[in-house]
SEMIMI-511321 format. One line per field, with one value per residue (C-alpha): residue number from 1; residue in three letters; x, y, z. Coordinates in steps of 0.2 Angstrom, whole numbers. Each point is the difference from the previous one (the first is absolute). Last residue first. Layout:
BEGIN
i	NUM:...
aa	ala:...
x	X:...
y	Y:...
z	Z:...
END
This chain:
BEGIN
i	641:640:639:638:637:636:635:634:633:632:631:630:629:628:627:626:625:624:623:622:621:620:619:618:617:616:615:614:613:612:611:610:609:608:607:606:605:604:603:602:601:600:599:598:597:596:595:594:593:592:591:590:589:588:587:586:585:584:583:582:581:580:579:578:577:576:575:574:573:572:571:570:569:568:567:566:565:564:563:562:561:560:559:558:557:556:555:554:553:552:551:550:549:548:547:546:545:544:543:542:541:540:539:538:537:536:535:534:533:532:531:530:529:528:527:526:525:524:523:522:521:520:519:518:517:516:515:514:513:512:511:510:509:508:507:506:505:504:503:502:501:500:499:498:497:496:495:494:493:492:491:490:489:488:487:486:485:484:483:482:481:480:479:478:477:476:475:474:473:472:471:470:469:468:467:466:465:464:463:462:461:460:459:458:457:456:455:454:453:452:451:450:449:448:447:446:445:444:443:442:441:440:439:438:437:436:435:434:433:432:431:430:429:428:427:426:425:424:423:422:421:420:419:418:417:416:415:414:413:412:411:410:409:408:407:406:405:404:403:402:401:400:399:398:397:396:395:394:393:392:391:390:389:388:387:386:385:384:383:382:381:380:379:378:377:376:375:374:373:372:371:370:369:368:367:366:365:364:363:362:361:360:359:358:357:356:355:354:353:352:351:350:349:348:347:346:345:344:343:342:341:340:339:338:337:336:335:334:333:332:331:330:329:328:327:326:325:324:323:322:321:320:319:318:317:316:315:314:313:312:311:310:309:308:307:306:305:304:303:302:301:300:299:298:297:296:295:294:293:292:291:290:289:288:287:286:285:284:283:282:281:280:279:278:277:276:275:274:273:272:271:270:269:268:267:266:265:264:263:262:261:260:259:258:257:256:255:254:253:252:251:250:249:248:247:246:245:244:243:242:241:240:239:238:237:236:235:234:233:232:231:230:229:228:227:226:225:224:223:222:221:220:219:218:217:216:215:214:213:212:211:210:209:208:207:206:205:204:203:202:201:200:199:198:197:196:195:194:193:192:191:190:189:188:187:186:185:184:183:182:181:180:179:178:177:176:175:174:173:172:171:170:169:168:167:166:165:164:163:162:161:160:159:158:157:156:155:154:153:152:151:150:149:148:147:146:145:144:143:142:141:140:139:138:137:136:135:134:133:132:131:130:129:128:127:126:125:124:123:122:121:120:119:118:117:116:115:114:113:112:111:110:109:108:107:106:105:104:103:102:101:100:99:98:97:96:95:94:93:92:91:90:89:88:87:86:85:84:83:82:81:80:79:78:77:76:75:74:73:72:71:70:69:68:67:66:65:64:63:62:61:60:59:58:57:56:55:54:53:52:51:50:49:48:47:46:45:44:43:42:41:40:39:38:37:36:35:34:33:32:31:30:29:28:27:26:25:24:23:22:21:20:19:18:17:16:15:14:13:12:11:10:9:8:7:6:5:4:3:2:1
aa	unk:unk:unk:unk:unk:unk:unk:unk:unk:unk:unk:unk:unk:unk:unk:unk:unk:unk:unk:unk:unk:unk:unk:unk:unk:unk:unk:unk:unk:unk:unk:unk:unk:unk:unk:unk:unk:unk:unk:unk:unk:unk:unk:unk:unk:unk:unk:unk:unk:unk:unk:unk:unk:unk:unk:unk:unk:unk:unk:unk:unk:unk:unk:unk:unk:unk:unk:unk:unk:unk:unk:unk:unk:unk:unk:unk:unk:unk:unk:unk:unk:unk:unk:unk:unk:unk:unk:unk:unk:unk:unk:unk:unk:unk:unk:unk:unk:unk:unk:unk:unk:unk:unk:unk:unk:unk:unk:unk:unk:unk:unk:unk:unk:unk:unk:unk:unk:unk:unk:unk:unk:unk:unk:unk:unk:unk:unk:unk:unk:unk:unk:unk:unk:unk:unk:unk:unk:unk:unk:unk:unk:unk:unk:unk:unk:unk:unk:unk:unk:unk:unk:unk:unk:unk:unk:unk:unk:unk:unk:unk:unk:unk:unk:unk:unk:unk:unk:unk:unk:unk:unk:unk:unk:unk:unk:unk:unk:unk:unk:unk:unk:unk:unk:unk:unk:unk:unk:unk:unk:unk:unk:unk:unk:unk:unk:unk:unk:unk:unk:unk:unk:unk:unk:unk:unk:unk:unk:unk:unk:unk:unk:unk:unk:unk:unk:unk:unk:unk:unk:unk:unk:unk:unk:unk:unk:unk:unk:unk:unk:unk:unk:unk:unk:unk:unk:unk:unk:unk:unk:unk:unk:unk:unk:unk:unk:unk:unk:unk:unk:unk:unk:unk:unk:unk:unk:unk:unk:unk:unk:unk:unk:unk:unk:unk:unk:unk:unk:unk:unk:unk:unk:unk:unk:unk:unk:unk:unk:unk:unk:unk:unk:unk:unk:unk:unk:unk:unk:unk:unk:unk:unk:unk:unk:unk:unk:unk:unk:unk:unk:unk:unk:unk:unk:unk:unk:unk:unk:unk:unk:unk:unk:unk:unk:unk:unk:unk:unk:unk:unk:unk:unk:unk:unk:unk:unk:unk:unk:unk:unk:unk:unk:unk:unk:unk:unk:unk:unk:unk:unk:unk:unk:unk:unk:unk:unk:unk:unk:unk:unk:unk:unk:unk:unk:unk:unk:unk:unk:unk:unk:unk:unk:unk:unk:unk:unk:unk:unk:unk:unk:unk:unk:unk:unk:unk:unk:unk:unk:unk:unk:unk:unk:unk:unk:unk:unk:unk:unk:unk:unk:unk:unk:unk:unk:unk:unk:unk:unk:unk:unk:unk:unk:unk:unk:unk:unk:unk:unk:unk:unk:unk:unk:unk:unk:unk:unk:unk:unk:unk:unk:unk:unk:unk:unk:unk:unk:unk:unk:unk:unk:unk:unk:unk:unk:unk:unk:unk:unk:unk:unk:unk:unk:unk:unk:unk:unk:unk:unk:unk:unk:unk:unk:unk:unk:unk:unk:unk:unk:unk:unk:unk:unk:unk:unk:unk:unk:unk:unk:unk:unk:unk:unk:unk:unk:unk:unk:unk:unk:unk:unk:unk:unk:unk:unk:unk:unk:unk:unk:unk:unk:unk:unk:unk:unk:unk:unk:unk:unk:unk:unk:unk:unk:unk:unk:unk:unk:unk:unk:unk:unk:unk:unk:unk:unk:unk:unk:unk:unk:unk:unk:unk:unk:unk:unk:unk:unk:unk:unk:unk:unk:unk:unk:unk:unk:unk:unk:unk:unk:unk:unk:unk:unk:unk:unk:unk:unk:unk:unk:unk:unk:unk:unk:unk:unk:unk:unk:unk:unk:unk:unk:unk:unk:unk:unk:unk:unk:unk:unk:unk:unk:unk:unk:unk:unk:unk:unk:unk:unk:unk:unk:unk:unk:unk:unk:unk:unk:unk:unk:unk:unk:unk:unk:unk:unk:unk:unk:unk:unk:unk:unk:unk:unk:unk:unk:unk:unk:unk:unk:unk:unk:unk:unk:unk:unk:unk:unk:unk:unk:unk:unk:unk:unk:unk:unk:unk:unk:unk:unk:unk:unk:unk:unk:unk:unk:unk:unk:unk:unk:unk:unk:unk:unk
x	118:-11:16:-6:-7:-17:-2:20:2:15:-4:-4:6:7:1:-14:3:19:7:-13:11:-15:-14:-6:-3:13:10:13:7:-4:-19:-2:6:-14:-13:6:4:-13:-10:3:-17:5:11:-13:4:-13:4:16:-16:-8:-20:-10:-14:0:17:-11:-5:19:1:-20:6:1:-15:-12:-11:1:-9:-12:-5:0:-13:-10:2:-4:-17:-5:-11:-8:-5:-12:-6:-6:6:-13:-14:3:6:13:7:0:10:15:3:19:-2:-8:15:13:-9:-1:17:7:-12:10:16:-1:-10:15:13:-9:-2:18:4:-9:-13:-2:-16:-12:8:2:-19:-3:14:-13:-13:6:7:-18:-7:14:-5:-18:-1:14:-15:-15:12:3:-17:-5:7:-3:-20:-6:9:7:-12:-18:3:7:-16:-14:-9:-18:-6:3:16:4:-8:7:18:-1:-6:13:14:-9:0:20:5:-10:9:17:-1:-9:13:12:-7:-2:19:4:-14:8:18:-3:3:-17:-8:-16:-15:-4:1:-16:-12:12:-6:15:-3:1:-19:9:0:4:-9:-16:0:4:13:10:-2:6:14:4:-1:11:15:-1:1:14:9:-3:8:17:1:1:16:12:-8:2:17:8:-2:8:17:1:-4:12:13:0:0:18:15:11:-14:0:-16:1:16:-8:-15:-1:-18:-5:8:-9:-15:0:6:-15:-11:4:3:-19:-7:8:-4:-20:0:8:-12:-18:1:10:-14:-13:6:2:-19:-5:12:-5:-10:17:7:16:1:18:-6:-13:11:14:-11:-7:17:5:-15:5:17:-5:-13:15:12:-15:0:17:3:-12:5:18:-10:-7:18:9:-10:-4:18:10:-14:-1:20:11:2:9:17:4:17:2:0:-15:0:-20:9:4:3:10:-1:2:-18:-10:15:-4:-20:0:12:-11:-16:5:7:-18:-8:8:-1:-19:1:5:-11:-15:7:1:-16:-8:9:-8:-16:7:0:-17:2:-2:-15:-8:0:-6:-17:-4:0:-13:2:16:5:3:3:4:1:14:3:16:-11:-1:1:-7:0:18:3:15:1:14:-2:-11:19:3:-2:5:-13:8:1:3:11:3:13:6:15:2:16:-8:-12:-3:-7:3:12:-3:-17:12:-9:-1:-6:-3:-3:14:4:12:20:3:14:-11:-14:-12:-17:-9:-16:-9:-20:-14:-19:-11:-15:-7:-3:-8:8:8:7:4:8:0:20:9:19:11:17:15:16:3:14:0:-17:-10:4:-13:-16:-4:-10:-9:-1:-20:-5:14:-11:-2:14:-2:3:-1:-5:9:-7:5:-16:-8:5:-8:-2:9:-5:8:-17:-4:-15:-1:18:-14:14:13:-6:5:17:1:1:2:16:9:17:12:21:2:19:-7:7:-19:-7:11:-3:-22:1:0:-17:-9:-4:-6:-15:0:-10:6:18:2:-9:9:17:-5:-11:7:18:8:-15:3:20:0:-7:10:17:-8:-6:16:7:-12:-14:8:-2:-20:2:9:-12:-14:7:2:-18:-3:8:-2:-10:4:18:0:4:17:7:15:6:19:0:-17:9:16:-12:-10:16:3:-12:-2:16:-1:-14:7:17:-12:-7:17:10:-3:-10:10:-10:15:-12:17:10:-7:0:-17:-7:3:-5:-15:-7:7:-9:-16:1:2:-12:-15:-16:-7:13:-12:-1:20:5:-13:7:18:-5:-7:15:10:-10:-17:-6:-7:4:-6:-6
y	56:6:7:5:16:-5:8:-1:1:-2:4:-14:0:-18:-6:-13:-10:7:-17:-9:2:11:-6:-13:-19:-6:8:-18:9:-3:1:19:-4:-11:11:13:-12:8:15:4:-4:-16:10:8:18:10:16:5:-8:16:-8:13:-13:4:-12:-14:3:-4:-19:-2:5:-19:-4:13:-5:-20:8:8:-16:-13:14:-5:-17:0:9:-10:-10:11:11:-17:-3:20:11:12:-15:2:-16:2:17:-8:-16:11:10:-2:-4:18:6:-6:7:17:-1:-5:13:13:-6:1:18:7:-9:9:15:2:-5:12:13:6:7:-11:-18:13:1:-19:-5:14:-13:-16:5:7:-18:-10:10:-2:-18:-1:5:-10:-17:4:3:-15:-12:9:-2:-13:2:20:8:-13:-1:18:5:-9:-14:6:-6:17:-3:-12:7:17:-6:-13:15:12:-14:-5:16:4:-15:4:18:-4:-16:11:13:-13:-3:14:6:-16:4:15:-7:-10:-20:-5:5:2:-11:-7:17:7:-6:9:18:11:11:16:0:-6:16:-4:10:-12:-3:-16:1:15:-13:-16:14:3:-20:-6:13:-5:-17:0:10:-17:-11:12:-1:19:12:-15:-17:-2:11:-12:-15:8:7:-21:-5:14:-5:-18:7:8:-9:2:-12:-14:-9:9:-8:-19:4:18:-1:-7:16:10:-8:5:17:4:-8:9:17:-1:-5:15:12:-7:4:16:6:-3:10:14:0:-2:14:12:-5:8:16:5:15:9:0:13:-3:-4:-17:0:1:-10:-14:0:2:-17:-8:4:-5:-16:-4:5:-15:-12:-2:0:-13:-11:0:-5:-13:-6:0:-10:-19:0:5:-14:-15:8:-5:15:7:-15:5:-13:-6:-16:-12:-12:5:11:8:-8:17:15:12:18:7:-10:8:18:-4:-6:12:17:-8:-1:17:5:-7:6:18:-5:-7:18:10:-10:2:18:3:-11:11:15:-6:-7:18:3:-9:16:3:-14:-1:16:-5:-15:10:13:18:4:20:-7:9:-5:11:-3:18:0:-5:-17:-1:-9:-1:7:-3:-14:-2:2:18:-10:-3:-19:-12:-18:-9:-17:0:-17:0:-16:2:-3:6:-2:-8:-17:5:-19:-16:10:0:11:7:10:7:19:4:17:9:11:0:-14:3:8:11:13:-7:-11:-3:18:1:10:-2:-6:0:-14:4:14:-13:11:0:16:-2:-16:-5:-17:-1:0:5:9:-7:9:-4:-15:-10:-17:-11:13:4:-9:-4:-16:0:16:-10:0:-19:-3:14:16:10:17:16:15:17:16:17:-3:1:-5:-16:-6:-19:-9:-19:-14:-13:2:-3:14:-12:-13:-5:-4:1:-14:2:17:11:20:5:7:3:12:6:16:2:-6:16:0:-3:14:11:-4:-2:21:-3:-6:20:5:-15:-18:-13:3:5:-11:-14:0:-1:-15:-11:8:6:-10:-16:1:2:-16:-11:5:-2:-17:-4:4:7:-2:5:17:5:-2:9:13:2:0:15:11:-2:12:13:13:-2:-17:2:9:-17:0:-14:-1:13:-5:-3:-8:-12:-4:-2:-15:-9:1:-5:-15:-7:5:-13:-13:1:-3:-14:-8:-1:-13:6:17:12:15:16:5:1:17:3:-9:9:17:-7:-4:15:12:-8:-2:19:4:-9:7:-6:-15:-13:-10:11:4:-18:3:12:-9:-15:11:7:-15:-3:-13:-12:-15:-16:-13:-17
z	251:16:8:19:8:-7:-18:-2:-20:-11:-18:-12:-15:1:17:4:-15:-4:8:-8:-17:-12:-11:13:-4:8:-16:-2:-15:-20:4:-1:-18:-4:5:-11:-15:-9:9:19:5:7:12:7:6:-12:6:-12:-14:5:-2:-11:-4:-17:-2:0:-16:-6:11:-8:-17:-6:9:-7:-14:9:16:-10:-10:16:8:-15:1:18:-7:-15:11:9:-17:-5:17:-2:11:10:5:16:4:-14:5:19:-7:-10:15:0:-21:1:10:-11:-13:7:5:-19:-6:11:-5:-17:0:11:-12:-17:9:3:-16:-7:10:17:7:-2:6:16:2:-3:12:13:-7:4:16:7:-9:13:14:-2:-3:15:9:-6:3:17:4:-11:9:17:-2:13:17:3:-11:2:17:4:-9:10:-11:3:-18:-8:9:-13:-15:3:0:-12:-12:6:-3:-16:-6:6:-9:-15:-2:3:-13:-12:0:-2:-16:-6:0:-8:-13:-1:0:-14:1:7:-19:10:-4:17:7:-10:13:13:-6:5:15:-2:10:14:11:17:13:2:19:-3:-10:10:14:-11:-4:17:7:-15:3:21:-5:-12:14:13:-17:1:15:8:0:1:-4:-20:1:13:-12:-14:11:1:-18:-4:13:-7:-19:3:-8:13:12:-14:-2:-20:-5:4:-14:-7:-4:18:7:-13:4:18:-3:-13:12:15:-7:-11:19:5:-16:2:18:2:-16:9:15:-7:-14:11:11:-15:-4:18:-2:-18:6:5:-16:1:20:-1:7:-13:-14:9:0:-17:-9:14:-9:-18:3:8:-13:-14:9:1:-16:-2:12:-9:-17:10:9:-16:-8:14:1:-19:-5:11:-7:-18:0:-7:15:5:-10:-12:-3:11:-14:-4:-19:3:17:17:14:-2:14:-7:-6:15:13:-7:1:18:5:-7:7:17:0:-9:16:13:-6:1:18:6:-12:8:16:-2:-8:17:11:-12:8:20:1:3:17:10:-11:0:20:1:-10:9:18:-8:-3:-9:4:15:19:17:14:14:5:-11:-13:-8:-19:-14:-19:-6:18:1:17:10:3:17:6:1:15:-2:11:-5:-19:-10:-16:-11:-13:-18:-6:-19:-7:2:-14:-3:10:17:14:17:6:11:13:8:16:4:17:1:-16:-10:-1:-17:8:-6:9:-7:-3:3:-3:-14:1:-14:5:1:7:14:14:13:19:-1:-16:-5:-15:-9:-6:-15:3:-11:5:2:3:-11:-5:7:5:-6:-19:-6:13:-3:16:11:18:2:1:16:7:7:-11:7:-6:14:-10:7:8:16:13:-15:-5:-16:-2:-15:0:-11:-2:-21:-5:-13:-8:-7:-12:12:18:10:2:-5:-17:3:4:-13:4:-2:-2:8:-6:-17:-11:-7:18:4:-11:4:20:2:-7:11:9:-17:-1:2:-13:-17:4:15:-9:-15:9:11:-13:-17:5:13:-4:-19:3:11:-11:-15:10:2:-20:-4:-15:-13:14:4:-21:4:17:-6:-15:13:9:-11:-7:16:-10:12:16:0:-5:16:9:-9:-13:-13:12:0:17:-1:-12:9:17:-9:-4:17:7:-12:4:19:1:-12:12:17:-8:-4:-17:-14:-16:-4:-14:-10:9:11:-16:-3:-18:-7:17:-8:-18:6:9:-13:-14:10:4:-16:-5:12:-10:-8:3:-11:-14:-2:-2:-14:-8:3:-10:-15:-2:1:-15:-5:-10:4:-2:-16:5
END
């Protein structure tokens, strides 16, 4: 089958697309740590080693101010670009960047007022490293229920934080168990006797000598599957006092005299407000896992185009992106990854928008799209590291040639800032509500008796199609809905214990078709090569997805038995148009090869010449593993390295 045709050209325009905004800054950002031998990855040195590894590879990048806190009042897209190059580095200095500047940092400049923000340089500088202290033991998802108590104190103007119960302690809280000084603390607040909600209060952790608080008691949650580099802790608070100034009071103050007063009426209210930020949080995590995810691509197609496997003569002269088998695995999730690239861009342009306060009136659909892209890019993360592991056999299971960290970092960005499957339900539940109460418009709907007849290889009818799927699965989910209760089912039966199939399914409908059509928008505005690679790509997803779905577009009468059948073939056709320029396409993902770290990736006979000397599996002597480019550190009075 013939290629494609395209130029260089036409490769960068696109590279340019899905960075989206702030190039400069990406360019700078990477080649800084591409220089600096202390990003080079090391596999075997202790905890303590991993930890000051990715603190200090996080402090050479505030230093140079590839991040600050007032990015988000200035170019709040800023920050997400340093997250998204921060997750092909390491997805630990990664993690503790989006809680210093999204969940700490963004909190104290969304949430306090002027007398906060002395914090902000030196939350940028990180001599006031933070947490974020708002998940407990027994309170994860339904955080509103939380048991950590902060009761006014008025003879001396200060709030007491208590933790009342093994069930309270604030858990997984990064940065904790090492380097912070600061933690923003979640509590239920009592002022005089009358719970006011969950409010949000600076305490103290540490002292300067980073010994714990007077009345603080830190815990190491210790070793983890991945992300070893991040300092996870348990905190508990025994009647710590803090001056009443301690609360962040964009919202809510207390008086000198001991009144409290909200701007937010109602106890539900505050709490979604103080824990606003956990909505870019889920941007950063997104951006995060999709770094990692186009690094994962980029060594999985490098080492496909230079290991040589059994050819048509039986010699060992083929390289295995030749075989269907290699092509088939990689190119959909390279479709894929695009895809949901340009619904990422789109979602974080919404954001920062309305966080800017350009589009005010878009607040409730910008939490659904936060709510609904963190998942699909981390699930897409997992998978895409998971196969590309399998897809580069023996090589792949490696620690120095990455995918084990990926899968790892992968896992971490499903769960952190809400599971991914829990957010799935929050998205469903709103737009069965705006369903219901009749404030979706489906009258641009296309008519689904026509569907069977579409020419299922067009992006239009592709387009159609999966807005037929996202349509249908929210009617029958309204319709199960109202029949079910209509028969005296309550509704936390019927939501939580009948209907979750098609919850989850309802809601990655609407991702996937929000991705579909913003890839339609961009496919409209270039032209050439680069339009003839997006266009590829995008039907090779669609496709992909339909074959996905292919049972649910024949039970509902959308795909005709006839169509099904031709589907894998068709999906079989794109993939063949492009599998000899996959290793070139790839390129569009704007991966710094000077990052890539993988030996496999190192093009023909760079895997093999990394094999010449007994390497212990490390790319430098593991004398230098716990020495090279780092500077010398003394966090507790003693060496730490």
């Amino acid at each position: 089958m013939t290629g494609i045709k395209y130029t260089p050209a036409d490769l960068g325009k696109i590279a340019r697309i899905l960075a989206n905004d702030n190039h400069e800054h990406r360019r700078q950002m990477l080649d800084f740590a591409a220089k600096d031998p202390i990003y080079i990855p090391r596999y075997d040195i202790s905890l303590k080693a991993k930890r000051e590894l990715a603190l200090q590879r996080l402090r050479r990048l505030a230093h140079e101010g590839y991040i600050s806190v007032l990015d988000f009042e200035k170019n709040p897209l800023r920050i997400f670009s340093a997250h998204e190059i921060a997750g092909m580095i390491d997805g630990s200095m990664g993690t503790k960047m989006t809680v210093q500047w999204n969940l700490f940092g963004g909190t104290v400049i969304k949430l306090g007022t002027e007398r906060h923000r002395h914090l902000l340089p030196k939350i940028d500088d990180m001599t006031a490293i933070g947490c974020f202290g708002l998940t407990e033991l027994g309170y994860g998802n339904n955080a509103i229920e939380m048991e950590t108590t902060a009761h006014y104190i008025p003879e001396t103007h200060e709030w007491e934080v208590h933790t009342p119960t093994v069930k309270a302690q604030k858990y997984w809280i990064t940065n904790s168990a090492v380097h912070a000084k600061w933690c923003i603390v979640f509590a239920q607040t009592f002022v005089g006797g009358k719970d006011e909600g969950i409010h949000a209060i600076l305490v103290r952790i540490r002292e300067e000598d980073m010994t714990p608080s007077k009345g603080v008691r830190i815990e190491d949650m210790g070793v983890k599957f991945g992300c070893n580099g991040v300092d996870n802790g348990k905190l508990f608070f025994d009647r710590v006092r803090v001056p009443a100034e301690y609360l962040l009071n964009k919202y809510s103050d207390i008086s000198r005299d001991g009144k409290f007063s909200s701007s937010i009426s109602n106890r539900r209210g505050r709490f979604l407000k103080v824990a606003d930020q956990l909505l870019s949080g889920r941007l950063a995590i997104a951006s995060l896992c999709q770094g990692g995810t186009k690094v994962c691509l980029a060594i999985a197609f490098r080492y496909a185009s230079s290991r040589l496997c059994v050819g048509p003569q039986g010699k060992s002269d083929t390289p295995i992106l030749v075989y269907q088998l290699q092509q088939k695995a990689l190119l959909p999730l390279l479709a894929q990854t695009v895809c949901l690239n340009i619904g990422l861009n789109y979602c974080k342009e919404r954001w920062a928008a309305a966080s800017l306060k350009k589009n005010p009136e878009d607040a409730e659909e910008v939490v659904r799209l936060c709510c609904v892209i963190k998942p699909l890019v981390s699930w897409n993360n997992e998978r895409v590291a998971t196969t590309c592991r399998e897809r580069c056999g023996g090589q792949g299971y490696l620690s120095v040639n990455r995918f084990g960290q990926f899968i790892a970092f992968s896992h971490a960005g499903m769960t952190a800032e809400g599971d991914n499957s829990v957010l799935m339900q929050k998205v469903a539940k709103e737009l069965v509500t705006l369903i219901q109460k009749g404030k979706i418009d489906g009258s641009h709907l296309p008519n689904p008796k026509a569907a069977a007849g579409w020419d299922i290889t067009s992006l239009d009818s592709l387009y159609k199609l999966f807005q037929l799927r996202e349509a249908g699965l929210f009617q029958e989910l309204a319709t199960a809905m109202q029949t079910k209760m209509g028969k005296g089912a309550p509704l936390f039966n019927v939501w939580m214990g009948e209907e979750s199939d098609t919850i989850q399914a309802a809601a990655k409908a609407y991702g996937e078709r929000i991705c579909f059509e913003q890839t339609l928008k961009v496919i409209a505005s270039v032209s050439g090569g680069a339009k003839t690679i997006m266009e590829t790509l995008l039907r090779l997803w669609g496709l992909s997805m339909v074959d996905s779905y292919l049972s649910w577009y024949l039970t509902r009468g959308l795909v005709s038995q006839q169509t099904a059948l031709k589907v894998p073939q068709h999906v079989r056709d794109v993939v063949a148009l492009i599998g000899m320029d996959a290793l070139a396409i790839s390129d569009i993902l704007g991966v710094d090869e000077r990052l890539i770290f993988a030996p496999i990736a190192g093009g023909s006979g760079g895997w093999e010449i990394y094999n010449e000397i007994d390497n212990e599996g490390e790319l430098m002597p593991h004398d230098q593993l716990q020495t090279k480019g780092f500077t010398a550190h003394d966090a507790f009075g003693t060496s730490k390295l």
